[in-house]
PDB file of N, CA, C and O in Angstrom, chain B, residues numbered from 101:
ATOM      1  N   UNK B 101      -0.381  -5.151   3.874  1.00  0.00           N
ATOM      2  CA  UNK B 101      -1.151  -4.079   3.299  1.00  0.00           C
ATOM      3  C   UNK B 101      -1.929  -4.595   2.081  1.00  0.00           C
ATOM      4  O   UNK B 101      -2.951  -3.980   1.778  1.00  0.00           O
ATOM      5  N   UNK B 102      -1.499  -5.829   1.231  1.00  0.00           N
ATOM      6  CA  UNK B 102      -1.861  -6.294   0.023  1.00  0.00           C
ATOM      7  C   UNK B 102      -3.039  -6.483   0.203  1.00  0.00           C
ATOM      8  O   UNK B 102      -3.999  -5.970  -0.373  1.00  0.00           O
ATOM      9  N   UNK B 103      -2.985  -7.677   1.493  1.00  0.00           N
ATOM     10  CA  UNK B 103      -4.300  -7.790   2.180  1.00  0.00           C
ATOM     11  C   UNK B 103      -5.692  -7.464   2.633  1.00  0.00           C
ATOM     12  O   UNK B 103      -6.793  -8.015   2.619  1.00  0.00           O
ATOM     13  N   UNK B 104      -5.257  -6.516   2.973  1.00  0.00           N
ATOM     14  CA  UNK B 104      -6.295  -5.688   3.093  1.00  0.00           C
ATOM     15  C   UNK B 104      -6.804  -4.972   1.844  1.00  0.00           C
ATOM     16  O   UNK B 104      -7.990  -5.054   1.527  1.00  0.00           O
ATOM     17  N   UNK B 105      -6.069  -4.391   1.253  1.00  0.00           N
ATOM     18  CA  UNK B 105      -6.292  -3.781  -0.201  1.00  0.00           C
ATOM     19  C   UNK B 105      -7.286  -4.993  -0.653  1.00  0.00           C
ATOM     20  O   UNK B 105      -8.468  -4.912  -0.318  1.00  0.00           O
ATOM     21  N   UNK B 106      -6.844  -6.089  -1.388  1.00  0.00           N
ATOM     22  CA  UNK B 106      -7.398  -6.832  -1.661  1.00  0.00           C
ATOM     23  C   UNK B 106      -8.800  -7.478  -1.165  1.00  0.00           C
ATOM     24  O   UNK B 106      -9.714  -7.883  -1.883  1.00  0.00           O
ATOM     25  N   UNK B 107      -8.730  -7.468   0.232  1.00  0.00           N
ATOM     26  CA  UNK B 107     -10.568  -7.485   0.865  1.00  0.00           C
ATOM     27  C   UNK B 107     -10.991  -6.664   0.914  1.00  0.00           C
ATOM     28  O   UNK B 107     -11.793  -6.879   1.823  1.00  0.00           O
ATOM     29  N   UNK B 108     -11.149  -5.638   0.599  1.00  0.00           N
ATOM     30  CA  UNK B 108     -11.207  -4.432   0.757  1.00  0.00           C
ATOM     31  C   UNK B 108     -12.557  -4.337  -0.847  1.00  0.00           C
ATOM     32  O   UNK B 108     -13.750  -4.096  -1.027  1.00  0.00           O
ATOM     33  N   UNK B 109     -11.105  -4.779  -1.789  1.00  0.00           N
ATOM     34  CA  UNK B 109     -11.481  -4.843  -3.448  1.00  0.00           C
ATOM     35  C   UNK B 109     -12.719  -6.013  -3.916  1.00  0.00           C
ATOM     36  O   UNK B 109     -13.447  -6.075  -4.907  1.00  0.00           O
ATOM     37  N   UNK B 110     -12.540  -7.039  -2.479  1.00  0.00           N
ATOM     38  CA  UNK B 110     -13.708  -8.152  -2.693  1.00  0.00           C
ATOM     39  C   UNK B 110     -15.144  -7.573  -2.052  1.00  0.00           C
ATOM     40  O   UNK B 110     -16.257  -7.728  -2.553  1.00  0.00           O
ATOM     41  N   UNK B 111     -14.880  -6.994  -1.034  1.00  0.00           N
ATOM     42  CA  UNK B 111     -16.552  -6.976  -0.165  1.00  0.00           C
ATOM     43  C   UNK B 111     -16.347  -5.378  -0.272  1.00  0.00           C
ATOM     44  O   UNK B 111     -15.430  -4.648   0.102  1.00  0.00           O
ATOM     45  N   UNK B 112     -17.486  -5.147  -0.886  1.00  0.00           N
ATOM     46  CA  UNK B 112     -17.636  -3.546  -0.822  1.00  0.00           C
ATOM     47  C   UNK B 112     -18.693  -3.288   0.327  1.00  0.00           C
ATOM     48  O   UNK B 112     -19.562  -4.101   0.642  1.00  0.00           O
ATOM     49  N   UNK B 113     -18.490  -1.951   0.958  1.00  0.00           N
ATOM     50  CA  UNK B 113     -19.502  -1.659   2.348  1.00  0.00           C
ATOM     51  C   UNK B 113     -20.915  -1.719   1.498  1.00  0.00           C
ATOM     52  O   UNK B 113     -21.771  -2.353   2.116  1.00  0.00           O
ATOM     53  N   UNK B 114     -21.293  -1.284   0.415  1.00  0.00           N
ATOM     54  CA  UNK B 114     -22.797  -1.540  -0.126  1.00  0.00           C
ATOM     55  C   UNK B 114     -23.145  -2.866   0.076  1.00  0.00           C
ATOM     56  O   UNK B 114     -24.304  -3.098  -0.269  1.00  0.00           O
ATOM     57  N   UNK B 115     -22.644  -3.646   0.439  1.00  0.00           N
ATOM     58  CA  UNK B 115     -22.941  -5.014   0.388  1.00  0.00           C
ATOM     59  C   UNK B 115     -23.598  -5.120   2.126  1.00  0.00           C
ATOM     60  O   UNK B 115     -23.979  -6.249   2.436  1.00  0.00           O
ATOM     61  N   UNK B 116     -23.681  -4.441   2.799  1.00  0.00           N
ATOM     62  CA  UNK B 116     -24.399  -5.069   3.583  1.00  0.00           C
ATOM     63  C   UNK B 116     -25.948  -4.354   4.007  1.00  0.00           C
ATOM     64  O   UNK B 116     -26.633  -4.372   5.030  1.00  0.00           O
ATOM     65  N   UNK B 117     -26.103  -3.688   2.562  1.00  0.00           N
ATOM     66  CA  UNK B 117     -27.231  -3.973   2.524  1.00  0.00           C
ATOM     67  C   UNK B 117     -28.329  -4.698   2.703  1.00  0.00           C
ATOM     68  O   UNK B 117     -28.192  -5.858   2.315  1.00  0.00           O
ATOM     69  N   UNK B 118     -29.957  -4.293   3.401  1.00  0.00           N
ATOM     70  CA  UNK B 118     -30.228  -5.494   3.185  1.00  0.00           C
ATOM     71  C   UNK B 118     -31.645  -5.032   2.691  1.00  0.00           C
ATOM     72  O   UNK B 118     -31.811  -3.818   2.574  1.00  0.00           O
ATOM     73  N   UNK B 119     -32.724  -5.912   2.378  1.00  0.00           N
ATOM     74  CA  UNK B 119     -33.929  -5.686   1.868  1.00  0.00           C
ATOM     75  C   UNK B 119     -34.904  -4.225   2.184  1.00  0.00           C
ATOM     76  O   UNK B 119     -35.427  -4.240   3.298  1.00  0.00           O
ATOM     77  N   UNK B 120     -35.140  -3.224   1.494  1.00  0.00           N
ATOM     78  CA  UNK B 120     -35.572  -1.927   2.014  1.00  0.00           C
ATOM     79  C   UNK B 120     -36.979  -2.317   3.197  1.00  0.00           C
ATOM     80  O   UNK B 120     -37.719  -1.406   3.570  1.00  0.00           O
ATOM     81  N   UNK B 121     -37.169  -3.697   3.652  1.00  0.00           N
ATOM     82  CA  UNK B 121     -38.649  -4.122   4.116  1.00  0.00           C
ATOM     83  C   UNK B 121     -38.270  -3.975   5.472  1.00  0.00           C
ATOM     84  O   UNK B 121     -39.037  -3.549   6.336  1.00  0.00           O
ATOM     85  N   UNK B 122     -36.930  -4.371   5.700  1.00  0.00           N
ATOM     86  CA  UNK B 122     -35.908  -4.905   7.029  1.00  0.00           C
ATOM     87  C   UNK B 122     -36.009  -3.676   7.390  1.00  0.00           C
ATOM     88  O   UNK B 122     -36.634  -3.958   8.412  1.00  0.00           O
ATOM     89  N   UNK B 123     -35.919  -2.321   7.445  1.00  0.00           N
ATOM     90  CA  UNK B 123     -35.911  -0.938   7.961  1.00  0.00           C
ATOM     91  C   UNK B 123     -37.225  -0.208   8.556  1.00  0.00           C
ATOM     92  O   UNK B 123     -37.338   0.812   9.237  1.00  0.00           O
ATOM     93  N   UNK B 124     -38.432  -1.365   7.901  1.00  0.00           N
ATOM     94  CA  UNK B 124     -39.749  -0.733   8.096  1.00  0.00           C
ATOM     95  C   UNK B 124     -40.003   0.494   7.881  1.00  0.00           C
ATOM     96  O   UNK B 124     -41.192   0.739   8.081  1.00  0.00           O
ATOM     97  N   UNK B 125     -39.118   1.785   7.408  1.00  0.00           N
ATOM     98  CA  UNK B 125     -39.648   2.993   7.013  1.00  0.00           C
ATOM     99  C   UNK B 125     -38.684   3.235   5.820  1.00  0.00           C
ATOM    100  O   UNK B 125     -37.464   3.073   5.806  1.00  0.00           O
ATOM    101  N   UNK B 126     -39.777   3.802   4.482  1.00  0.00           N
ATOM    102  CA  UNK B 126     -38.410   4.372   3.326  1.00  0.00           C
ATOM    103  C   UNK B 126     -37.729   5.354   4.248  1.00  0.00           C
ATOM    104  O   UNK B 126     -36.795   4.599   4.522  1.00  0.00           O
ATOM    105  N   UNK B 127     -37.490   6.329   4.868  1.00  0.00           N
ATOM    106  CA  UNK B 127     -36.434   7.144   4.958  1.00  0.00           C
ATOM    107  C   UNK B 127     -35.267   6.594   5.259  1.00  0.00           C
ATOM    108  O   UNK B 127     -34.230   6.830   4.638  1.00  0.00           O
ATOM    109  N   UNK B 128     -35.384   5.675   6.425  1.00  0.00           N
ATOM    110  CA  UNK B 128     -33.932   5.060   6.980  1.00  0.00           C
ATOM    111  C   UNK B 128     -33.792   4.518   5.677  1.00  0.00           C
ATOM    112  O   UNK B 128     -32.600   4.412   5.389  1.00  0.00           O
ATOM    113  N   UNK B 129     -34.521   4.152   4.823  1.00  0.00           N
ATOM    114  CA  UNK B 129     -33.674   2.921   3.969  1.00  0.00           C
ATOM    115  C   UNK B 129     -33.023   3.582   3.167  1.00  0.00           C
ATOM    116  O   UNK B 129     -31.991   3.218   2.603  1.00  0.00           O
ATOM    117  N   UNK B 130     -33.774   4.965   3.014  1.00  0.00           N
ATOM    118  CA  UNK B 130     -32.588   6.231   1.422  1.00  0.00           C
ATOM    119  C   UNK B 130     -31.649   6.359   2.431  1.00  0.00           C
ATOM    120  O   UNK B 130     -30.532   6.228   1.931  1.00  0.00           O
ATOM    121  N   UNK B 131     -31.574   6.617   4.006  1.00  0.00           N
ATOM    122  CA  UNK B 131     -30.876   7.368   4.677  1.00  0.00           C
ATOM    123  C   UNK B 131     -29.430   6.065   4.928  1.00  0.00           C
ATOM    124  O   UNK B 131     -28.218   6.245   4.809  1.00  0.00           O
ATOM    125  N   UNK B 132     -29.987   5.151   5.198  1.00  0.00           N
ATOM    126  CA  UNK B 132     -29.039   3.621   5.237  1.00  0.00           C
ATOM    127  C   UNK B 132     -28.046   3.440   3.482  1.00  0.00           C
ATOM    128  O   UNK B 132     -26.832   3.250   3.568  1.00  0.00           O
ATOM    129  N   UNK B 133     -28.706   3.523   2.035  1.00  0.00           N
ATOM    130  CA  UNK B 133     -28.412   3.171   1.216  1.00  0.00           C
ATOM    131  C   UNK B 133     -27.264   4.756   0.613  1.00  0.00           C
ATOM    132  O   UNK B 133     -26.368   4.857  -0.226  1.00  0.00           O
ATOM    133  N   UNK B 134     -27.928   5.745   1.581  1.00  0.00           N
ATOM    134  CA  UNK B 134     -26.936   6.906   1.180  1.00  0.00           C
ATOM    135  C   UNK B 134     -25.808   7.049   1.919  1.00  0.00           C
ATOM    136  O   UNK B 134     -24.773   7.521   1.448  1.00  0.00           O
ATOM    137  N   UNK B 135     -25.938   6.630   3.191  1.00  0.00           N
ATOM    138  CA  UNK B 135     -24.689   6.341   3.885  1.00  0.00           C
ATOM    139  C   UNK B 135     -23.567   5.209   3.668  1.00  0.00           C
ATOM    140  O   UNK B 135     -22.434   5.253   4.147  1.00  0.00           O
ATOM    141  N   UNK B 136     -24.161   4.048   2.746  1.00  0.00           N
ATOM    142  CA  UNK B 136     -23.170   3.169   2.562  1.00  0.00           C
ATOM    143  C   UNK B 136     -22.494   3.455   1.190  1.00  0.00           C
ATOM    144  O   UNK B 136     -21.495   2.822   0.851  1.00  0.00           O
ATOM    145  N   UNK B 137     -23.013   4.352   0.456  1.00  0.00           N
ATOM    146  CA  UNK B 137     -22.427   4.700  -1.170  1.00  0.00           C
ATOM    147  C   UNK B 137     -21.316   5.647  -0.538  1.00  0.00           C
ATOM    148  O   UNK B 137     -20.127   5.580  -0.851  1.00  0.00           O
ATOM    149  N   UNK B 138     -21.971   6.745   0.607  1.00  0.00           N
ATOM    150  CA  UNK B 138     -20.586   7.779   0.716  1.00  0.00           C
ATOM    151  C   UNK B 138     -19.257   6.949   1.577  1.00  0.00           C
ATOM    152  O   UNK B 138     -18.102   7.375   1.589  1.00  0.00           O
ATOM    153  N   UNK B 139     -19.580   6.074   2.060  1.00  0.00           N
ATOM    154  CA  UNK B 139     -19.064   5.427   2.894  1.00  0.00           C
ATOM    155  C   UNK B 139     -18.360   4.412   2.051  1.00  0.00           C
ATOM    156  O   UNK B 139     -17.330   4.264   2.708  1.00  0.00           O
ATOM    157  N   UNK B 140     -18.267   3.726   1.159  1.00  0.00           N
ATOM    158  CA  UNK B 140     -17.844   3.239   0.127  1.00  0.00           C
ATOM    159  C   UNK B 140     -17.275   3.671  -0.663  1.00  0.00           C
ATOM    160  O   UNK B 140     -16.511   2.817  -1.113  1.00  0.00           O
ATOM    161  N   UNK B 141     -17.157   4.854  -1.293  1.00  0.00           N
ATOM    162  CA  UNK B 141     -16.460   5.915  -1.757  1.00  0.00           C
ATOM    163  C   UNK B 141     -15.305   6.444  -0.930  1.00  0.00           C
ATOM    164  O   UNK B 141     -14.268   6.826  -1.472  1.00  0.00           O
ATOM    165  N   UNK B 142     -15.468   6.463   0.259  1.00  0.00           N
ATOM    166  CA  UNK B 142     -14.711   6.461   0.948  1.00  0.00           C
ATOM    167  C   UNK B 142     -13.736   5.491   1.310  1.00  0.00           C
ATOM    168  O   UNK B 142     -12.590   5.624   1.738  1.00  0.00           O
ATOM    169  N   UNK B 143     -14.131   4.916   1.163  1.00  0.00           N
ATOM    170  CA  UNK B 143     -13.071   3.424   1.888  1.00  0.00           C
ATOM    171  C   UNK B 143     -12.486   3.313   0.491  1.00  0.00           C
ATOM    172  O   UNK B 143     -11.290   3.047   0.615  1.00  0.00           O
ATOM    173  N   UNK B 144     -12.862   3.415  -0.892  1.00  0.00           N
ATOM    174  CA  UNK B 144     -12.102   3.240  -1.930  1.00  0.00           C
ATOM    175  C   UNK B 144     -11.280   4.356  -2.309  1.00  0.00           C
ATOM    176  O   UNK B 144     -10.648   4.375  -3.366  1.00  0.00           O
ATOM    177  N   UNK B 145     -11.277   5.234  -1.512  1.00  0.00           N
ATOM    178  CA  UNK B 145     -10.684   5.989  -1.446  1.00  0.00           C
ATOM    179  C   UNK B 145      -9.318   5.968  -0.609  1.00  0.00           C
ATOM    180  O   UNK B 145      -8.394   6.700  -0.962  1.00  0.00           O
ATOM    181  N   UNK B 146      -9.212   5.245   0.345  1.00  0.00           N
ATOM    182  CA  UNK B 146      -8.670   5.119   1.385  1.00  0.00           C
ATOM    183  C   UNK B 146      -8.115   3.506   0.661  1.00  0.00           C
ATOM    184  O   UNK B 146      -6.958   3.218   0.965  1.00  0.00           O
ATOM    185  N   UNK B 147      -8.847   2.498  -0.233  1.00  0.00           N
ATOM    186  CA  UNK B 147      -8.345   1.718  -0.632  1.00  0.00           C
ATOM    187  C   UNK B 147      -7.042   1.978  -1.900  1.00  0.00           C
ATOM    188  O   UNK B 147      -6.138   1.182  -2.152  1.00  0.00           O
ATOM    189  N   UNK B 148      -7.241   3.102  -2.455  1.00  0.00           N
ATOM    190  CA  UNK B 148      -6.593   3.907  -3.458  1.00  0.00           C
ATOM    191  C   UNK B 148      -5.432   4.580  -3.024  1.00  0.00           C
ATOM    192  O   UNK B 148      -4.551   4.613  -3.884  1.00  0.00           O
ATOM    193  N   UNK B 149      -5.122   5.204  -1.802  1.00  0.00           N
ATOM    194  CA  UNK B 149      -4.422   5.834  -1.746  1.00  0.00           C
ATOM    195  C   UNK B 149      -3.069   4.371  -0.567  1.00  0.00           C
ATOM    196  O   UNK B 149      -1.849   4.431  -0.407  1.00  0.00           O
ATOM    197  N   UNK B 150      -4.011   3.398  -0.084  1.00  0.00           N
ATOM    198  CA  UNK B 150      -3.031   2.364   0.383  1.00  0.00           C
ATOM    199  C   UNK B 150      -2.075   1.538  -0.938  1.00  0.00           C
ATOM    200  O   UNK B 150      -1.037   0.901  -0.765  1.00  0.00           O
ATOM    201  N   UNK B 151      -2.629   1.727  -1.963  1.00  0.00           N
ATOM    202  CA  UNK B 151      -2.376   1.027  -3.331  1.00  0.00           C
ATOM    203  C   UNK B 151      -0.878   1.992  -3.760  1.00  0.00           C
ATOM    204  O   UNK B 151       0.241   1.558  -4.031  1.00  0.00           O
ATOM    205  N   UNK B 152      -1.263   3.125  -3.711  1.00  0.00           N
ATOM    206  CA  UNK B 152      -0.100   4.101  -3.979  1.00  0.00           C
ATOM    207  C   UNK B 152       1.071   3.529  -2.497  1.00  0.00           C
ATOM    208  O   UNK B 152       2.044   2.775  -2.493  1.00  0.00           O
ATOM    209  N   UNK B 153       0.619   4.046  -1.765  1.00  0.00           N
ATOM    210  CA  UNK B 153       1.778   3.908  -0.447  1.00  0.00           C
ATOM    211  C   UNK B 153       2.658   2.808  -0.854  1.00  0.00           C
ATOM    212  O   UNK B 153       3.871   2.899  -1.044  1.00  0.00           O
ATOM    213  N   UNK B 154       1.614   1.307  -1.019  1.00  0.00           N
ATOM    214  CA  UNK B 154       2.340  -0.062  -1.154  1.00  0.00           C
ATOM    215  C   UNK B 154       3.489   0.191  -2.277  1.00  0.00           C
ATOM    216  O   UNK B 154       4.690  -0.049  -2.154  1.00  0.00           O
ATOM    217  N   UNK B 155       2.810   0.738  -3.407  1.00  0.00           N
ATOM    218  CA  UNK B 155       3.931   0.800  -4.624  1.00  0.00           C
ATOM    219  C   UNK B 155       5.082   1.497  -4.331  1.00  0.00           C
ATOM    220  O   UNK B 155       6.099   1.047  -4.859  1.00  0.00           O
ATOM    221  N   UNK B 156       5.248   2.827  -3.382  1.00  0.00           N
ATOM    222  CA  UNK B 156       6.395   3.836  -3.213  1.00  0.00           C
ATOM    223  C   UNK B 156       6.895   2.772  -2.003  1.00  0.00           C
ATOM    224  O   UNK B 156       8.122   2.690  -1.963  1.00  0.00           O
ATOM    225  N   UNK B 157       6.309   2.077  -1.174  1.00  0.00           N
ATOM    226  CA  UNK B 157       7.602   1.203  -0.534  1.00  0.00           C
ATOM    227  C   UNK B 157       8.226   0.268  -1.064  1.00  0.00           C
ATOM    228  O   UNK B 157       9.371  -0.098  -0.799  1.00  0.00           O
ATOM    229  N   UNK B 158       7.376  -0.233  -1.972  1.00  0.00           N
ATOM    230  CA  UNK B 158       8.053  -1.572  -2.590  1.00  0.00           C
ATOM    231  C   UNK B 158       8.937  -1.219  -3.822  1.00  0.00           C
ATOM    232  O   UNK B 158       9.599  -2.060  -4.430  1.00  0.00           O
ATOM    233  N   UNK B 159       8.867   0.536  -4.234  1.00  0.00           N
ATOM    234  CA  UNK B 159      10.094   1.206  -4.835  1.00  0.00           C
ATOM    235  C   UNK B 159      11.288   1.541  -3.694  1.00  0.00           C
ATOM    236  O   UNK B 159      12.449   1.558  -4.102  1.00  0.00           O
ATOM    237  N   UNK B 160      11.051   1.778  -2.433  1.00  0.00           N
ATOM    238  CA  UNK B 160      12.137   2.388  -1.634  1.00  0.00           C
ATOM    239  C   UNK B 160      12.566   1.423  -1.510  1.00  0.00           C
ATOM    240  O   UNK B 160      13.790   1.493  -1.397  1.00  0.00           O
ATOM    241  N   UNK B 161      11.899  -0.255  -1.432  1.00  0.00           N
ATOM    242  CA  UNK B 161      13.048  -1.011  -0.603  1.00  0.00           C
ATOM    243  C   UNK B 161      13.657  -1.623  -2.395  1.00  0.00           C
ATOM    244  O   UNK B 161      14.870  -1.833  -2.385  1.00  0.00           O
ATOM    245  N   UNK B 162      13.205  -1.804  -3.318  1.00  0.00           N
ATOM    246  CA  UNK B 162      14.012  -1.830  -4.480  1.00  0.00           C
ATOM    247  C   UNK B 162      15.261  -0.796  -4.275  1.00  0.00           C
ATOM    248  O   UNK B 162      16.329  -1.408  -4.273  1.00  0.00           O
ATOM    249  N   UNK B 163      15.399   0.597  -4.106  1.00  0.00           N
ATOM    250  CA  UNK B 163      16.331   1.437  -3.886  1.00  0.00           C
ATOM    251  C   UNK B 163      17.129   0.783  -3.241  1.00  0.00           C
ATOM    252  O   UNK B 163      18.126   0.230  -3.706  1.00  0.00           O
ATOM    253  N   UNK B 164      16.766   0.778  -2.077  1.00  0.00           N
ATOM    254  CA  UNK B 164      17.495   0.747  -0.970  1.00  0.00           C
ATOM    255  C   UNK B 164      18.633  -1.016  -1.140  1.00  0.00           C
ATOM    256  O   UNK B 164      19.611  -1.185  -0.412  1.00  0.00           O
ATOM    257  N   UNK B 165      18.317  -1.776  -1.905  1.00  0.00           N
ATOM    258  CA  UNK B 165      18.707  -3.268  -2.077  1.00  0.00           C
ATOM    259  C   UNK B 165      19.705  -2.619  -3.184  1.00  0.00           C
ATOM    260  O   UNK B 165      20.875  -2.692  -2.806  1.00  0.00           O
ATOM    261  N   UNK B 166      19.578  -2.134  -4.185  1.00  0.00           N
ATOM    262  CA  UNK B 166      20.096  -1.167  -4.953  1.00  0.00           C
ATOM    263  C   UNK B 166      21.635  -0.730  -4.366  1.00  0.00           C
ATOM    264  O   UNK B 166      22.803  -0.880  -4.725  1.00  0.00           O
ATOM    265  N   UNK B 167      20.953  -0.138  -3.315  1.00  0.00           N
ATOM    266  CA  UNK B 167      22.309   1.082  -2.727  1.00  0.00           C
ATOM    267  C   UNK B 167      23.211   0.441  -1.591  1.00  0.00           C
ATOM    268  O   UNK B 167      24.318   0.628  -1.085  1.00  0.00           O
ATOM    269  N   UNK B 168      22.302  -0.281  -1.489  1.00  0.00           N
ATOM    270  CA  UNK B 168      23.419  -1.902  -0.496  1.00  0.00           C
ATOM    271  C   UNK B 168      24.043  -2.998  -1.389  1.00  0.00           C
ATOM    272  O   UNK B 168      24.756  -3.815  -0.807  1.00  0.00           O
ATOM    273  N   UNK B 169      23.914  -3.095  -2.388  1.00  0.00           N
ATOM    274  CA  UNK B 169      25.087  -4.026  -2.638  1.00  0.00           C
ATOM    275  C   UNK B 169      25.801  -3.313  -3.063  1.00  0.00           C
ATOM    276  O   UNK B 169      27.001  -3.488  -2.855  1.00  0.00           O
ATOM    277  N   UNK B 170      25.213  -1.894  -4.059  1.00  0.00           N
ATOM    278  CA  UNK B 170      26.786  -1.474  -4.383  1.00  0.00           C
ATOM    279  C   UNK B 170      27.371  -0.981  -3.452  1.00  0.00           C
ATOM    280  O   UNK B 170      28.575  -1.013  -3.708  1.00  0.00           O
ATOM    281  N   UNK B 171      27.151  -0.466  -2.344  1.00  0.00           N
ATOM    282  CA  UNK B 171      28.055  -0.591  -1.111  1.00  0.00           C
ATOM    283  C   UNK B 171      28.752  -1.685  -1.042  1.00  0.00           C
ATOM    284  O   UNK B 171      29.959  -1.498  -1.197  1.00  0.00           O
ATOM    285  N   UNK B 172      28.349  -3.027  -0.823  1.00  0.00           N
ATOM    286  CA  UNK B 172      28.823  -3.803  -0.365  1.00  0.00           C
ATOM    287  C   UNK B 172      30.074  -4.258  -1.365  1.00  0.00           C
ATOM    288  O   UNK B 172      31.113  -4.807  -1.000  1.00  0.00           O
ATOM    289  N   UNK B 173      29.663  -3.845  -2.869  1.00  0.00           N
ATOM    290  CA  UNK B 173      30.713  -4.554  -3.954  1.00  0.00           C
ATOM    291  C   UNK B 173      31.592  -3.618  -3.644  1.00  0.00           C
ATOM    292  O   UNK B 173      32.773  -3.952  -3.741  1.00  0.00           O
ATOM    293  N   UNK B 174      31.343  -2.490  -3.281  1.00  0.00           N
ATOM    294  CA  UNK B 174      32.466  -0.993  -3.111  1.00  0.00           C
ATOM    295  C   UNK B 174      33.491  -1.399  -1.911  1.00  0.00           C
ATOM    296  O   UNK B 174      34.713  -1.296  -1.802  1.00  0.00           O
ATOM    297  N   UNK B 175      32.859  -1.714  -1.381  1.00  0.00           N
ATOM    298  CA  UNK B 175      33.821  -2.491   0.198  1.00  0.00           C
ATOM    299  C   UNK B 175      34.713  -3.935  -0.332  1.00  0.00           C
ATOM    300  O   UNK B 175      35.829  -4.443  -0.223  1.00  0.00           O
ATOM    301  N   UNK B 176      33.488  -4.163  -0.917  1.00  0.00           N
ATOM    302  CA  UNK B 176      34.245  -5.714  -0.875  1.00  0.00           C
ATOM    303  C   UNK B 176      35.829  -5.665  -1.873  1.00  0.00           C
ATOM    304  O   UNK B 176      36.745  -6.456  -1.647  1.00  0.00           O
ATOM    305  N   UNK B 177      35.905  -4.396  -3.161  1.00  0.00           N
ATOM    306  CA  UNK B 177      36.885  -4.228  -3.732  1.00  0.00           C
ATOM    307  C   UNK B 177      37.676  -3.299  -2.829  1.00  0.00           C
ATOM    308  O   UNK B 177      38.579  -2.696  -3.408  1.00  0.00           O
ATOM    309  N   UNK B 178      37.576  -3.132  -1.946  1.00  0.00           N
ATOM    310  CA  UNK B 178      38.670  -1.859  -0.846  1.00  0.00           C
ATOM    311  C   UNK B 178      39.472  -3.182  -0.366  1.00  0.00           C
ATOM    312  O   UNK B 178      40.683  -3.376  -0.466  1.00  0.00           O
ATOM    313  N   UNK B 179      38.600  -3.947   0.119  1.00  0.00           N
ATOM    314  CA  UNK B 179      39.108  -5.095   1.465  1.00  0.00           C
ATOM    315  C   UNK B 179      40.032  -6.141   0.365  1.00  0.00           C
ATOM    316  O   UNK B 179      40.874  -6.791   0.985  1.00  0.00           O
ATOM    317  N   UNK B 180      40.014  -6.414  -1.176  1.00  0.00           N
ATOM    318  CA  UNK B 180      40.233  -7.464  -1.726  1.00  0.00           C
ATOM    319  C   UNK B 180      41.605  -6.883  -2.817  1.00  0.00           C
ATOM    320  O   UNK B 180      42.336  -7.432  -3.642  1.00  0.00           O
ATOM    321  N   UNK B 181      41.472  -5.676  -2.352  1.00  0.00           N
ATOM    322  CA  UNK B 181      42.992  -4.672  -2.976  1.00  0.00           C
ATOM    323  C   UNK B 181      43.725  -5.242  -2.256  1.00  0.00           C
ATOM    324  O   UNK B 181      43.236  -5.711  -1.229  1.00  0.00           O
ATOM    325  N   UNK B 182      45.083  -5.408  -2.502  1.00  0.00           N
ATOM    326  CA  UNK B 182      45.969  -6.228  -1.867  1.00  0.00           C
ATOM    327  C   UNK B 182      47.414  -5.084  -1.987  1.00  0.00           C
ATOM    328  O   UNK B 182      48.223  -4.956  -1.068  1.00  0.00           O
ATOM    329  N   UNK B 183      47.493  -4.344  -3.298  1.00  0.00           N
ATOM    330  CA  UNK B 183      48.491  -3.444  -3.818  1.00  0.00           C
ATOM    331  C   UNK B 183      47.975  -2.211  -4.323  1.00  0.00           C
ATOM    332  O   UNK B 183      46.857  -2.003  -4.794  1.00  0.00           O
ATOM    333  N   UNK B 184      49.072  -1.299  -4.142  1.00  0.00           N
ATOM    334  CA  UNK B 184      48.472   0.446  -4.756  1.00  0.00           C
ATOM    335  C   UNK B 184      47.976   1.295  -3.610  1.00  0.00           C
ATOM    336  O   UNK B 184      48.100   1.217  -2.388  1.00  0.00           O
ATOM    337  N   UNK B 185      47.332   2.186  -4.482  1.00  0.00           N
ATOM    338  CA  UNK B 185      47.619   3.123  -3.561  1.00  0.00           C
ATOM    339  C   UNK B 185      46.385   3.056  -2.278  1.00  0.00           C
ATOM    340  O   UNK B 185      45.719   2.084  -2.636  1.00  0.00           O
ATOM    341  N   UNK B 186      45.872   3.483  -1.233  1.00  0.00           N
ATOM    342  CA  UNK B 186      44.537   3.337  -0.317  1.00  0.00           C
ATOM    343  C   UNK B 186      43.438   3.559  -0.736  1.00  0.00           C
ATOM    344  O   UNK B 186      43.223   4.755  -0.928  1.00  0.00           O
ATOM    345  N   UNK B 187      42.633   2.886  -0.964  1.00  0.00           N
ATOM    346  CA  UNK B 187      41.147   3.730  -1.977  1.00  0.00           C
ATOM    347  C   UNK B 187      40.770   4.201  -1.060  1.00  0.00           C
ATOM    348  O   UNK B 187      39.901   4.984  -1.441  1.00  0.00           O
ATOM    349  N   UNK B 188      40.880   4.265   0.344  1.00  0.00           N
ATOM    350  CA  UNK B 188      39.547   4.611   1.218  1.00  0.00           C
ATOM    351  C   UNK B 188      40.711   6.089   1.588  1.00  0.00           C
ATOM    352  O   UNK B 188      40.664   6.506   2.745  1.00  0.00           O
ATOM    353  N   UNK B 189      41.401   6.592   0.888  1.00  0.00           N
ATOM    354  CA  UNK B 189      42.411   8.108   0.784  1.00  0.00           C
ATOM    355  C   UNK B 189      41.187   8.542   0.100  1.00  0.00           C
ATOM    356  O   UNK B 189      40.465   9.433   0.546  1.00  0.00           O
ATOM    357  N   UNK B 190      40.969   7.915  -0.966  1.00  0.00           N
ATOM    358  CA  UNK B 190      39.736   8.898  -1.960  1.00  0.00           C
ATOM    359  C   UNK B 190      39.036  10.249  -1.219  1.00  0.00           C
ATOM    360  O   UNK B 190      38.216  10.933  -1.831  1.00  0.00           O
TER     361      UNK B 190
END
């Protein structure tokens, strides 16, 4: 996902613009240069909201690494009790 975010952040869609001469008529060329601004706005938009997603997974799997070892230290002191009473009675 970084990936893309990141090319995304290098080549903007205005960029493939090209000389207003290449269209042979001004209208296509307002009509070409207005479609790549909304269209660019868009995709940074869509680049913005992949930026959020990336961060809330790369918080869930922090959680989640979190909530597995202390599982695992929680087990590993059940299995390494040797005397007393059953923890897993709790």
């Amino acid at each position: 996902m970084q990936q893309t975010i990141d090319a995304m952040n290098r080549r903007k869609v205005s960029d493939i613009d090209c000389p207003a001469d290449a269209f042979g008529h001004e209208r296509l060329v307002t009509t070409v240069a207005e479609f790549c601004d909304r269209w660019n706005t868009g995709v940074r938009n869509l680049t913005d909201d992949a930026k959020e997603i990336s961060g809330r997974l790369a918080l869930c799997v922090q959680v989640y690494r979190q909530t597995d070892e202390a599982a695992r230290a929680h087990f590993e002191g059940i299995v390494q009790r040797t005397t007393g009473e059953d923890p897993a009675a709790e």
